[in-house]
C-alpha positions as CSV (number, residue, x, y, z in Angstrom):
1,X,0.0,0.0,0.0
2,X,2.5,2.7,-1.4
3,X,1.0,5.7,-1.2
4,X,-1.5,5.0,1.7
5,X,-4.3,7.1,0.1
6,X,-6.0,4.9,-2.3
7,X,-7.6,7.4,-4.5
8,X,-4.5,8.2,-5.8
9,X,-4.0,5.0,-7.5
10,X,-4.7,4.7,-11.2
11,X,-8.5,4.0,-11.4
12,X,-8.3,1.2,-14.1
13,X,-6.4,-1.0,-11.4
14,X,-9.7,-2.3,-10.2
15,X,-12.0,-3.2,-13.0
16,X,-10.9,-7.0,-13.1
17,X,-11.3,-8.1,-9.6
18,X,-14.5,-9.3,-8.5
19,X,-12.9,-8.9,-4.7
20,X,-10.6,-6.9,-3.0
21,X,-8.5,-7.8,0.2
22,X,-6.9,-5.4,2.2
23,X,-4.2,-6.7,4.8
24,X,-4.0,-4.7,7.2
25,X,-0.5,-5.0,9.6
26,X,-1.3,-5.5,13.0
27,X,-4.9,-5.3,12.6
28,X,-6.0,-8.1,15.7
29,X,-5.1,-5.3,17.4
30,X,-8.1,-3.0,16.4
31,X,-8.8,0.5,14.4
32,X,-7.9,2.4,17.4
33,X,-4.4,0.8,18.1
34,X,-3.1,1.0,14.3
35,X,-0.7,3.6,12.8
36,X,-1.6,6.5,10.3
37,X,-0.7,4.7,7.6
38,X,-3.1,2.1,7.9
39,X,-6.0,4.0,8.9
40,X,-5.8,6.0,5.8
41,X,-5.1,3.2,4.2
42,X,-8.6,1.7,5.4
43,X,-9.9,5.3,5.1
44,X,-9.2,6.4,2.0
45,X,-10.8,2.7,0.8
46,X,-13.9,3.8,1.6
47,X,-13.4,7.1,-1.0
48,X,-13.3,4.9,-4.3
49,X,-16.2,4.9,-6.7
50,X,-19.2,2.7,-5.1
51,X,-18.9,-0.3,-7.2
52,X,-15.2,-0.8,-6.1
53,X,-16.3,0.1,-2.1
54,X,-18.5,-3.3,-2.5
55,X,-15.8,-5.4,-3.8
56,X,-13.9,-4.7,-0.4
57,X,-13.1,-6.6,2.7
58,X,-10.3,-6.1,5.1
59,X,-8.2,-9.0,5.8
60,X,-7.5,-9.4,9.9
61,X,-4.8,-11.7,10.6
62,X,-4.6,-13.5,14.3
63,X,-2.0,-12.8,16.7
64,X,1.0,-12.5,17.1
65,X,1.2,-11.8,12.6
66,X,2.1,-8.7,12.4
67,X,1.6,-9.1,8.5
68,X,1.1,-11.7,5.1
69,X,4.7,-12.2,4.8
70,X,5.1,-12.9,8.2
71,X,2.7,-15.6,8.3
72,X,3.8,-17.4,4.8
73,X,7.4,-17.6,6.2
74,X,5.5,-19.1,9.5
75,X,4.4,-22.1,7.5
76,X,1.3,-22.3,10.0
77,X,-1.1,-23.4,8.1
78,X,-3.6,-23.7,10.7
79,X,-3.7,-20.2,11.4
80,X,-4.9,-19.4,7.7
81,X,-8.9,-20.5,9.5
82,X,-8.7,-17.4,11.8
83,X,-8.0,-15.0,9.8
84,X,-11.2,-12.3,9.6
85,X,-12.9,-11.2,6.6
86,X,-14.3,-7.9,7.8
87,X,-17.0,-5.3,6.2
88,X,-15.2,-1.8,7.1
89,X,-18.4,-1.1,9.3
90,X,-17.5,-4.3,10.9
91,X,-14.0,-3.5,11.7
92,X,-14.0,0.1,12.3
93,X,-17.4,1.7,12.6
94,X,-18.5,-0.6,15.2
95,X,-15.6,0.7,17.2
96,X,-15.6,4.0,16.9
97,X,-19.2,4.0,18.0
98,X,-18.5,2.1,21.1
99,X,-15.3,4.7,21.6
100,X,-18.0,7.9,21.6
101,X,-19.8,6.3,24.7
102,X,-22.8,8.7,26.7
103,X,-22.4,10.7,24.0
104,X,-24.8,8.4,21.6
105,X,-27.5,8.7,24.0
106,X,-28.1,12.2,24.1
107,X,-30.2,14.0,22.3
108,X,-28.7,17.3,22.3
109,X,-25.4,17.2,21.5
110,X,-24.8,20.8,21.2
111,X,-26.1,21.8,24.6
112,X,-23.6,19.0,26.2
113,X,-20.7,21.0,24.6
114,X,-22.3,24.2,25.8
115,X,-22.5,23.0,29.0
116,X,-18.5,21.6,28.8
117,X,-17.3,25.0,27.5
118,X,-18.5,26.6,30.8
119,X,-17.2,24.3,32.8
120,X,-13.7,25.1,30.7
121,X,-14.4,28.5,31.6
122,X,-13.8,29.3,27.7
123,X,-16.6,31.6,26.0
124,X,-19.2,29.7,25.1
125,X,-21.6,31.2,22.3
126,X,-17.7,31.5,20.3
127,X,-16.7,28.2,21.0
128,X,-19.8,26.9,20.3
129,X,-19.3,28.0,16.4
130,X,-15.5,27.0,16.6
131,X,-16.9,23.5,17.4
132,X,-19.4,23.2,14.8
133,X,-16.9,24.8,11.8
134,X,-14.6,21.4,13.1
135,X,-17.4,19.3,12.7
136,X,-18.4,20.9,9.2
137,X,-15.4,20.1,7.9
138,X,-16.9,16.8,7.2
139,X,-20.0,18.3,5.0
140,X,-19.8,19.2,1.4
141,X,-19.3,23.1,2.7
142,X,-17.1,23.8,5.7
143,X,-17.6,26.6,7.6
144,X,-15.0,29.5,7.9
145,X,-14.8,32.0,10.6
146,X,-12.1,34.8,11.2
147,X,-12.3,35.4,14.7
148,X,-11.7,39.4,14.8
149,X,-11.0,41.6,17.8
150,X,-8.5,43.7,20.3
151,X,-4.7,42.2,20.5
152,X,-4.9,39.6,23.6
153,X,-8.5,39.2,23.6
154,X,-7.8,35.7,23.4
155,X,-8.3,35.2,20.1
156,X,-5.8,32.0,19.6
157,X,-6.3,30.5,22.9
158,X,-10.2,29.7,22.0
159,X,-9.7,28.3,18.6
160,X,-6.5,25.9,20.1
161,X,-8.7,25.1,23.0
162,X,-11.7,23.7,20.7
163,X,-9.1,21.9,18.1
164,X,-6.6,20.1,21.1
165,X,-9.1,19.1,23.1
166,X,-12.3,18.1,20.6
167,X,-10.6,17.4,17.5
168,X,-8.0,14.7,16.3
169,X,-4.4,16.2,14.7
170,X,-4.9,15.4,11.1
171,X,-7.9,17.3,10.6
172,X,-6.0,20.9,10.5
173,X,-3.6,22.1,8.2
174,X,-1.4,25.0,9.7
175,X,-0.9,28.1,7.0
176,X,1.4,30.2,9.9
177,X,3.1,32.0,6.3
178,X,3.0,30.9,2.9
179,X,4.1,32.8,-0.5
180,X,1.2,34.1,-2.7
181,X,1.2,30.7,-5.2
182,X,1.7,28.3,-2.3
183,X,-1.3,27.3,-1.8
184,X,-2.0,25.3,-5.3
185,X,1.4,24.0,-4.8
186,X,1.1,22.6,-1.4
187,X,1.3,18.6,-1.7
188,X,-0.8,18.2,1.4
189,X,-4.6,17.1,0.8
190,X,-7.4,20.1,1.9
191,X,-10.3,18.1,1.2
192,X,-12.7,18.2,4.4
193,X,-9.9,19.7,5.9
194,X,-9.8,23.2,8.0
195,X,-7.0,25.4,7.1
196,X,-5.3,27.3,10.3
197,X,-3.8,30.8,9.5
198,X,-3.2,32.8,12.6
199,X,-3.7,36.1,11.8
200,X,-4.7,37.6,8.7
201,X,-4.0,40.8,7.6
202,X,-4.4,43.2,4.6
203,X,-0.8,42.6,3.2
204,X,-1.7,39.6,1.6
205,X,-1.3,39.5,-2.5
206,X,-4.2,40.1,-4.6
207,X,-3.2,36.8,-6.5
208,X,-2.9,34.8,-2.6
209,X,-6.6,36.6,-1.5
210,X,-8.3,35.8,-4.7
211,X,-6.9,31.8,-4.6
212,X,-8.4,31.9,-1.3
213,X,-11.4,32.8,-2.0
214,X,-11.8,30.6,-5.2
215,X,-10.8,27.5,-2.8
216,X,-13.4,28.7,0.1
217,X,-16.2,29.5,-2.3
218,X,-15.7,27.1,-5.5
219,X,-14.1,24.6,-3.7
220,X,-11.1,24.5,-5.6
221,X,-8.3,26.3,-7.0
222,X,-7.5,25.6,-11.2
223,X,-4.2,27.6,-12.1
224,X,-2.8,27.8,-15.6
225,X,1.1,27.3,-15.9
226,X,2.8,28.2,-19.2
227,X,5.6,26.1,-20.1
228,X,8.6,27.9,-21.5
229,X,10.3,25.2,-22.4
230,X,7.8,23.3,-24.5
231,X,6.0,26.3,-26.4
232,X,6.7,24.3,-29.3
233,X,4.1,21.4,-28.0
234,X,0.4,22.3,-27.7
235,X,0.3,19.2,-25.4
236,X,2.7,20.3,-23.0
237,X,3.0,24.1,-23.0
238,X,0.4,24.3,-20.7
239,X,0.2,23.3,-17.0
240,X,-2.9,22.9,-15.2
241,X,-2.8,22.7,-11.4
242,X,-5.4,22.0,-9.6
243,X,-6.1,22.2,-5.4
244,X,-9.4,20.4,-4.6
245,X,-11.6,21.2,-1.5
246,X,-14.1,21.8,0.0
247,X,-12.0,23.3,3.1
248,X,-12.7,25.5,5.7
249,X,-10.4,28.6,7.3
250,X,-9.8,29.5,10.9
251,X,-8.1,32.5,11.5
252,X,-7.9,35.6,13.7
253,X,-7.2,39.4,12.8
254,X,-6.9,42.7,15.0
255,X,-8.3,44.2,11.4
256,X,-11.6,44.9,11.5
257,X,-12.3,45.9,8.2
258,X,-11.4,43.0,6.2
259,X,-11.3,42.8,2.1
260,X,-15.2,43.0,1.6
261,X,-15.3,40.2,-0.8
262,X,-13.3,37.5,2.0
263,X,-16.0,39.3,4.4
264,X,-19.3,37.7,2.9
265,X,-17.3,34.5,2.7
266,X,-16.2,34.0,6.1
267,X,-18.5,34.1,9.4
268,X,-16.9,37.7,11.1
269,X,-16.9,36.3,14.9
270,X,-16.0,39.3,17.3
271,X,-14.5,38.9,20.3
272,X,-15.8,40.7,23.4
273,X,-13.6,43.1,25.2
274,X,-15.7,43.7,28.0
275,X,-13.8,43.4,31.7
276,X,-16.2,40.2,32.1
277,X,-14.8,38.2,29.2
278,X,-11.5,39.6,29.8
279,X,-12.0,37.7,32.9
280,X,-13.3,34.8,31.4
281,X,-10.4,34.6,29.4
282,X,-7.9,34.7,32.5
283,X,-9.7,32.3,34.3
284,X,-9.1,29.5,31.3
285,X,-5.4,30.4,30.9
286,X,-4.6,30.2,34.7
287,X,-6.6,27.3,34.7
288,X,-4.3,25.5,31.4
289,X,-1.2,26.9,32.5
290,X,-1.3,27.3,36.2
291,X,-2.5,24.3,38.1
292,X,-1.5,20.8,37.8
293,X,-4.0,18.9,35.9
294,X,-4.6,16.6,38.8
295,X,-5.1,19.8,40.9
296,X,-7.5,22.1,41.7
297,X,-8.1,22.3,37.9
298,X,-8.7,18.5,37.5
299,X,-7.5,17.0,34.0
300,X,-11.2,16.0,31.7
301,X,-11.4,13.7,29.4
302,X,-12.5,14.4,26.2
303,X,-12.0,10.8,24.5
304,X,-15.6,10.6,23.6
305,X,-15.6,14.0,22.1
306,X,-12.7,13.0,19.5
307,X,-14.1,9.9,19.0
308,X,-17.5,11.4,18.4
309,X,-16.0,14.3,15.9
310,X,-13.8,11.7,13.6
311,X,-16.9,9.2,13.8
312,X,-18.8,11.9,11.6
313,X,-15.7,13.1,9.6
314,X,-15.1,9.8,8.4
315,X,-18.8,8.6,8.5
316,X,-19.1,11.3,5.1
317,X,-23.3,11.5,5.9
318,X,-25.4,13.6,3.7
319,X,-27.9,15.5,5.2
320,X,-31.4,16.0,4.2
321,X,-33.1,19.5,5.0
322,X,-36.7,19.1,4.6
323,X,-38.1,22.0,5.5
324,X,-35.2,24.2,3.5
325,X,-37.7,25.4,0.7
326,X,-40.0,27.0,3.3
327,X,-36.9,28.1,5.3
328,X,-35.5,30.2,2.2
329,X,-39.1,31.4,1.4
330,X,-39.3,32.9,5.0
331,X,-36.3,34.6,4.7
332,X,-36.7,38.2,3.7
333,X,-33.4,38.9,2.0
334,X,-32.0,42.4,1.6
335,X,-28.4,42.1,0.3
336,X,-27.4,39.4,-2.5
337,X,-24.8,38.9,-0.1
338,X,-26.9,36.9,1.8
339,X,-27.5,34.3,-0.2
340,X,-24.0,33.2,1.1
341,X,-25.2,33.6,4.7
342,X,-27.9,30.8,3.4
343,X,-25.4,28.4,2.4
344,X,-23.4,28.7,6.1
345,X,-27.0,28.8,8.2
346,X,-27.6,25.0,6.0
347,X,-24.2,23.8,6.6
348,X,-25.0,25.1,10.5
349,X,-27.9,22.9,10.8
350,X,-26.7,20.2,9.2
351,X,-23.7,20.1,11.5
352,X,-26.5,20.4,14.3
353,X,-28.0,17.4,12.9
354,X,-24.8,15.1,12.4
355,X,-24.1,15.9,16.3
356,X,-27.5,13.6,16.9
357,X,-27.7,11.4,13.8
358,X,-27.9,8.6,16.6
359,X,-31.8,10.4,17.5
360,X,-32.6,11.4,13.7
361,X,-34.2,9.9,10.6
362,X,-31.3,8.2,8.3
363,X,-32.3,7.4,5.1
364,X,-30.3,5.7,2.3
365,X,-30.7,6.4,-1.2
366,X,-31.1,4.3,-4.3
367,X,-26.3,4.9,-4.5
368,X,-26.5,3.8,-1.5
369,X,-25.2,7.1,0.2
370,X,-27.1,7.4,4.0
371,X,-28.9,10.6,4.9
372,X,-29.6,12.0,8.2
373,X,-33.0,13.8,8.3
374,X,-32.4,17.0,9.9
375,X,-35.8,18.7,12.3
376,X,-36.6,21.9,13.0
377,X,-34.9,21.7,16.7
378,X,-31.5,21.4,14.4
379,X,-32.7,25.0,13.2
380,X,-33.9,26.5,16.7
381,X,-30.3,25.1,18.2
382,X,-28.2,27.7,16.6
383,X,-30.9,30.3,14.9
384,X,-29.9,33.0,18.0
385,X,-26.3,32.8,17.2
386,X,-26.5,32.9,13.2
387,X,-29.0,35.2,13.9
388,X,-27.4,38.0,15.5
389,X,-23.6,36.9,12.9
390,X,-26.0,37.1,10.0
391,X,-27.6,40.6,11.0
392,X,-23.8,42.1,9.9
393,X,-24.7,41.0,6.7
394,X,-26.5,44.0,6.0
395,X,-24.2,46.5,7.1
396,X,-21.1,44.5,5.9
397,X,-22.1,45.1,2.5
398,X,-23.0,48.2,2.1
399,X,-19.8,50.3,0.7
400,X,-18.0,52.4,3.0
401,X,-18.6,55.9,1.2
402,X,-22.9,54.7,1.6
403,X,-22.9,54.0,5.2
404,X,-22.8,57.4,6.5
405,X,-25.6,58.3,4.0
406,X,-27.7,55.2,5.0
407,X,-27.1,56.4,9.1
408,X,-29.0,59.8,8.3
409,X,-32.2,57.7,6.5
410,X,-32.1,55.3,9.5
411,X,-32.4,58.0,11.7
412,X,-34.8,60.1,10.3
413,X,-37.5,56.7,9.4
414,X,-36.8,56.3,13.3
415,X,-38.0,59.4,13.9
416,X,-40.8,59.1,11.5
417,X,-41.3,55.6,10.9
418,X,-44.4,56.6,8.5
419,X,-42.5,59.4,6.5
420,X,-40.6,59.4,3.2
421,X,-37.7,61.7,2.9
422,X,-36.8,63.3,0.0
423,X,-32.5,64.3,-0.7
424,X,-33.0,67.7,0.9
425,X,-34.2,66.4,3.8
426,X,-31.3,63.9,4.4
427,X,-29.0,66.7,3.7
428,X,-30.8,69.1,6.2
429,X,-30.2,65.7,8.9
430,X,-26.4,65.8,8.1
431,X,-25.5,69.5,6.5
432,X,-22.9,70.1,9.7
433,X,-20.6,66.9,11.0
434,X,-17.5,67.6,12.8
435,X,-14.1,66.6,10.9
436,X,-11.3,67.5,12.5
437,X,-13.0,69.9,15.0
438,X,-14.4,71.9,12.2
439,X,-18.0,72.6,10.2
440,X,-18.1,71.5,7.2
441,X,-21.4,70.5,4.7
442,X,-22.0,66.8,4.6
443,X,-22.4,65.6,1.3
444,X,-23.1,67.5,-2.3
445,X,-26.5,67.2,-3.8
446,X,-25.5,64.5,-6.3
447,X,-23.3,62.6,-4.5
448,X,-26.3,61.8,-2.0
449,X,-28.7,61.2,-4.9
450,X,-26.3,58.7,-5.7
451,X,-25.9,57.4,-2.6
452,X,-29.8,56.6,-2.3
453,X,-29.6,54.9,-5.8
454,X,-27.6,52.7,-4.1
455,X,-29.4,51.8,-1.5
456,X,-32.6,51.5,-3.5
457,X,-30.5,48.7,-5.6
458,X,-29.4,47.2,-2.4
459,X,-32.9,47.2,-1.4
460,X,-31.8,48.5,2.1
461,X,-33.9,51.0,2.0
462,X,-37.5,51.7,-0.2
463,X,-39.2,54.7,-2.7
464,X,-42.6,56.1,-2.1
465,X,-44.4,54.2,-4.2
466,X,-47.2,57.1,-5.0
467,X,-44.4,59.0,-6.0
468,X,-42.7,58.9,-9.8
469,X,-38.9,58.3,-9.9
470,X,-38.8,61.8,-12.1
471,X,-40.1,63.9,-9.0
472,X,-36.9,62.8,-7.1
473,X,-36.6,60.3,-4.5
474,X,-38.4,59.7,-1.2
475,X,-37.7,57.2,0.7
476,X,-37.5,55.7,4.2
477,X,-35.1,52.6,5.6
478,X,-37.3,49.0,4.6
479,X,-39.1,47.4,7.2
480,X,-36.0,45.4,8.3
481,X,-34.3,47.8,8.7
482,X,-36.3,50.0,10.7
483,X,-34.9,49.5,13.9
484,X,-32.4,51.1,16.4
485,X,-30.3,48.3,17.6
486,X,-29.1,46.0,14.2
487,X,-28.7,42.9,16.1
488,X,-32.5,43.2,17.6
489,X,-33.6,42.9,14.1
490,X,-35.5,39.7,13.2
491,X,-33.1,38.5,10.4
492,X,-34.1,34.7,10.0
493,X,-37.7,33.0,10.3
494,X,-38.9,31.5,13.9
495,X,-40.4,28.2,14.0
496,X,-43.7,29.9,13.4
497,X,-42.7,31.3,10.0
498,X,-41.5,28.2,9.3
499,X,-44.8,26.0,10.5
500,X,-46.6,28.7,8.8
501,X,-45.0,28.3,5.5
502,X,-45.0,24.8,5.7
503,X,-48.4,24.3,6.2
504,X,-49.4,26.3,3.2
505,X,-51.1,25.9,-0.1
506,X,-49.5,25.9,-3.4
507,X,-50.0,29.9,-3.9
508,X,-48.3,30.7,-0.5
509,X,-51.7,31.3,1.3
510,X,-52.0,30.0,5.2
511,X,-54.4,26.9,5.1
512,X,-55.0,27.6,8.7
513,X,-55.9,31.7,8.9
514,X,-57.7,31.7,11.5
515,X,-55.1,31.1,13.9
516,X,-55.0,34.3,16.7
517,X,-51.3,33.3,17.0
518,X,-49.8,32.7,13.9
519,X,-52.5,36.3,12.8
520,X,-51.1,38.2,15.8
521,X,-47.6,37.1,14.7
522,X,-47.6,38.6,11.3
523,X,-49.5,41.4,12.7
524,X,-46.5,42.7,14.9
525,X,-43.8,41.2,12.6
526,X,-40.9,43.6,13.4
527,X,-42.7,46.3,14.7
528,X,-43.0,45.0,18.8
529,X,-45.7,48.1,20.3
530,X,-44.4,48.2,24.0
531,X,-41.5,48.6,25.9
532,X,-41.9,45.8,27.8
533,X,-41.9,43.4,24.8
534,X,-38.8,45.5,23.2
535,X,-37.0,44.8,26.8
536,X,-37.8,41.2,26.8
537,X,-36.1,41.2,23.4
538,X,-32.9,42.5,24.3
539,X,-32.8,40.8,27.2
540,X,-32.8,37.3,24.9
541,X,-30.1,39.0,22.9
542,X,-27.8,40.0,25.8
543,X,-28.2,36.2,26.9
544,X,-27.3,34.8,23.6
C-alpha cells in the first residue's frame, strides 16, 4: 500500500477483480491501536467509486502476525482459518461508536458541549461555532470563521482550545506563512480539511486573497502554468494545477475591516472586550497553564468528544433539510450577499443534525449514500447565534462611502417611521458633521442622490411608491431595517414562519388563517408596540 491514500491510485487498477482484500499489519489489534498509515489506508478505501467500495473486505490476521509475509514464512497453516474477513463497518465503525460512549444517548449534542465549555471557563456562544466549523469540515461546505478583535483578547487560545481538546491532529492544516502561489502547490490534501492561519492581515497579495477565496467558495483552486520550455508542443505548453476542497479557514485578525469580498465568505466572529470576558479569558489560561492537571483544575477527558468528531468526519453522511424550501421562502433577503449567509445557516444545521444522527431519521438512497434527516430543533439550536452573525450581513455590505448616507435615512424613518424623505431632507439631517473639529457640509447634492440609488438597488432602503422616480426620491429605511439596535432585528424566520410556510397551499396562502397566533404574529412582525416586549427582546439578545 505505497502511497497509503488509495484514490491516488490509477483508477483502471480495479476493473478486473471481482474482490478486494486489504491486509491490514497489526490489525487483531483494532482501528484504534493502528498507525496513520493504515487508517488511511482503510480510510481512504472507503473514498473509491461505489462499485469498487463493494468489492472490499479487510483481511485481519490473528495474533502474534504482524503481516502476510510474516505468516507465509511461519508455515502455519492452521492459522490461515482465523483470519477475519471484515465489512469496514464491521471493523472500524463498530468501534468508533462504542469509543464515543454517553455521547450516543443524548439528544442534544450541542447543549452537552455548551455546557463543557463553561465548565472550561472558555466563552461559550464562540466556542460553540469553533466546534461546529470542526465538525463541518466533514459536509460538502465547511464553515469558515475569522475570529476578529482587540490584541490579547484571546483570540488563539479559543480556537487551540476547541481543536486540542475536541478534534483529532490530522484534521487541520497549519498556514502560519506561505508565499502568494503556495497554496496550489502545497502537496498536502485540503479536502474536508480546516485550514489554520493565525492572523490575517491586509498585506496579503491580490493573487494569494483571490486563490483563497476561489478555494473557500468554489471549492477548488485551477491555475494555468505556461511552459517555456515546451512552447513548441500544444500538449505540453500548458500546466494545469489543480487544489481540490471543499475546506474551511480558521483565522484571527486585529483588522476589523477585512477585504469586503473574504468578508461575505467568512462568518466575522467578534470577540468581546468587555472586563467580564476579559476575565473569562484569565480564568481559562490560569486554569491551562497554572494548576497541575490533577489539581485544583482536575485534568477532563475528552475521549468521547474525539471519538465522536472523527466518527462523523469519516462517516461522510449527507444530510437532508426538509423543510429548507420554506426556510429560504421565509427569509426576507436584503443584500445578495446573503445568499452566502444561506449556504453557512444550512451547513450550521446540518452540523447540528450530524451531532445527533444517533436520534434522527437516516435514510439511504437508491447509491447507497445514508442521509440524516435534519428537524426543525437542528434550526432552533443555533438560529440565536446565526442570527445576531448574520444581521452584519446587512451593514457588511454596504460600501464604506454609503454607510454614512444610509445612518441619516435610518435616523430620520426612526424618527418618523411613516414618513418618506426626500434628498433635501437627508442633507438638512447631516448639512454640519464635525471633521477635525471643524464645520463642514456633509455631502453635495448629487453625491447623496447617488448614494440613495444605491441603496434603493441594495434594497436597504425603499421609494414612495405614490411618487414617480422623475419627482426625485423619497424614501424611508425597509421594514427590516427600521430599527435602532441591528442585532435586535429579526433576520431569519422563527419556527412559526417556518410551521406557517410549511403548512401552506400551493399559492403561499396559510391553510390555517384563523389562527390568533400565527395572525397576531404577522400582525407585529418587526414592529413589537411596547416597551416591555422590546426589553424582553434584548434581554434574549444580551443572553445569547
Amino acid at each position: 500500500g505505497s502511497p497509503h491514500d488509495l484514490t491516488k491510485w490509477p483508477e483502471d487498477i480495479w476493473d478486473n477483480f471481482e474482490s478486494i482484500l486489504i491486509w491490514i499489519d497489526n490489525g487483531h489489534k483494532g482501528y484504534s491501536n493502528l498507525d496513520n498509515g493504515a487508517k488511511r489506508l482503510i480510510d481512504s478505501s472507503q473514498d473509491l467509486p461505489a462499485d469498487v467500495v463493494a468489492k472490499i473486505k479487510l483481511a485481519i490476521l490473528p495474533a502474534p502476525y504482524k503481516d502476510v509475509s510474516e505468516w507465509r514464512i511461519s508455515k502455519d497453516s492452521s492459522a490461515g482459518k482465523d483470519i477475519k474477513f471484515l465489512k469496514y463497518s464491521e471493523y472500524v465503525e463498530d468501534e468508533r461508536l462504542a469509543a464515543i460512549g454517553s455521547l450516543l444517548d443524548s439528544t442534544d449534542v450541542l447543549a452537552e458541549f455548551t455546557a463543557v465549555a463553561r465548565d472550561m471557563k472558555i466563552l461559550p456562544a464562540q466556542a460553540k461555532l469553533l466546534f461546529l466549523q470542526g465538525v463541518s469540515a466533514g459536509t460538502d461546505r465547511p464553515l469558515s470563521i475569522i475570529l476578529s478583535g482587540d490584541s490579547a483578547t484571546g483570540k488563539s487560545f479559543l480556537a487551540t482550545k476547541i481543536r486540542d481538546n475536541f478534534f483529532v491532529n490530522d484534521l487541520y492544516i497549519r498556514l502560519d506563512s506561505m508565499s502568494e502561489m503556495a497554496l496550489v502547490y502545497d502537496p498536502r490534501s485540503y479536502k474536508n480539511k480546516i485550514l489554520w492561519k493565525m492572523e490575517s492581515n491586509a498585506k496579503e497579495s491580490d493573487v494569494f486573497i483571490e486563490m483563497e477565496n476561489n478555494l473557500l467558495s468554489e471549492n477548488e483552486i485551477v491555475h494555468n502554468v505556461v511552459n517555456r520550455n515546451k512552447l513548441d508542443s500544444e500538449d505540453e505548453a500548458l500546466i494545469i494545477r489543480r487544489k481540490e476542497g471543499p475546506c474551511g479557514l480558521i483565522s484571527t485578525t486585529t483588522n476589523t475591516s477585512m477585504v469586503h469580498d473574504k468578508n461575505t465568505r467568512v462568518i466575522m466572529l467578534l470577540m468581546p472586550n468587555d472586563r467580564q470576558s476579559i476575565m473569562d479569558t484569565s480564568r481559562a489560561i490560569v486554569d491551562s497553564q497554572f494548576l497541575m492537571p490533577n489539581g485544583a483544575s482536575k485534568a477532563k477527558d475528552f475521549s468521547e468528544w474525539k471519538a465522536l468528531t472523527e466518527y462523523l468526519h469519516h462517516k461522510k453522511y449527507k444530510v437532508h433539510i426538509p423543510y429548507g424550501p420554506a426556510l429560504n421562502e421565509c427569509w426576507d433577503k436584503v443584500a445578495p450577499e446573503q445568499n452566502r449567509d444561506l449556504s453557512q445557516l444550512g451547513t450550521l444545521i446540518k452540523t447540528v443534525a450530524l451531532l445527533n444522527f444517533n436520534h434522527r431519521e437516516i435514510i439511504t438512497d437508491d447509491e447507497g449514500t445514508e442521509w440524516v434527516v435534519a428537524t426543525l430543533d437542528d434550526y432552533e439550536s443555533i438560529r440565536p447565534e446565526a442570527e445576531l452573525i448574520f444581521a452584519s450581513s446587512i451593514g457588511k455590505t454596504i460600501e464604506a462611502g454609503k454607510k454614512d448616507t444610509l445612518d441619516l435615512i435610518h435616523e430620520l424613518s426612526r424618527k418618523d417611521p411613516d414618513t418618506y424623505f426626500s434628498v433635501a431632507d437627508i442633507l438638512a439631517e447631516g448639512t454640519t458633521v464635525v471633521v477635525g473639529g471643524n464645520d463642514r457640509e456633509y455631502k453635495h447634492r448629487s453625491s447623496v442622490s447617488k448614494d440613495v440609488a444605491y441603496l434603493l438597488n441594495k434594497f436597504i432602503i425603499e421609494q414612495d411608491p405614490s411618487r414617480n422616480k422623475s419627482s426625485g426620491y423619497y424614501v424611508r429605511t425597509t421594514k427590516a431595517t427600521r430599527i435602532d439596535d441591528l442585532s435586535r432585528i429579526k433576520i431569519l424566520p422563527t419556527l412559526i414562519d417556518i410551521q406557517a410556510r410549511l403548512n401552506s397551499d400551493e399559492s403561499g396562502e396559510l391553510i390555517v388563517p384563523e389562527s390568533p397566533e400565527l395572525k397576531g404574529y404577522y400582525d407585529n412582525l418587526i414592529e413589537e408596540s411596547t416597551a416591555e416586549a422590546q426589553e424582553q427582546e434584548q434581554l434574549r439578545h444580551n443572553e445569547n
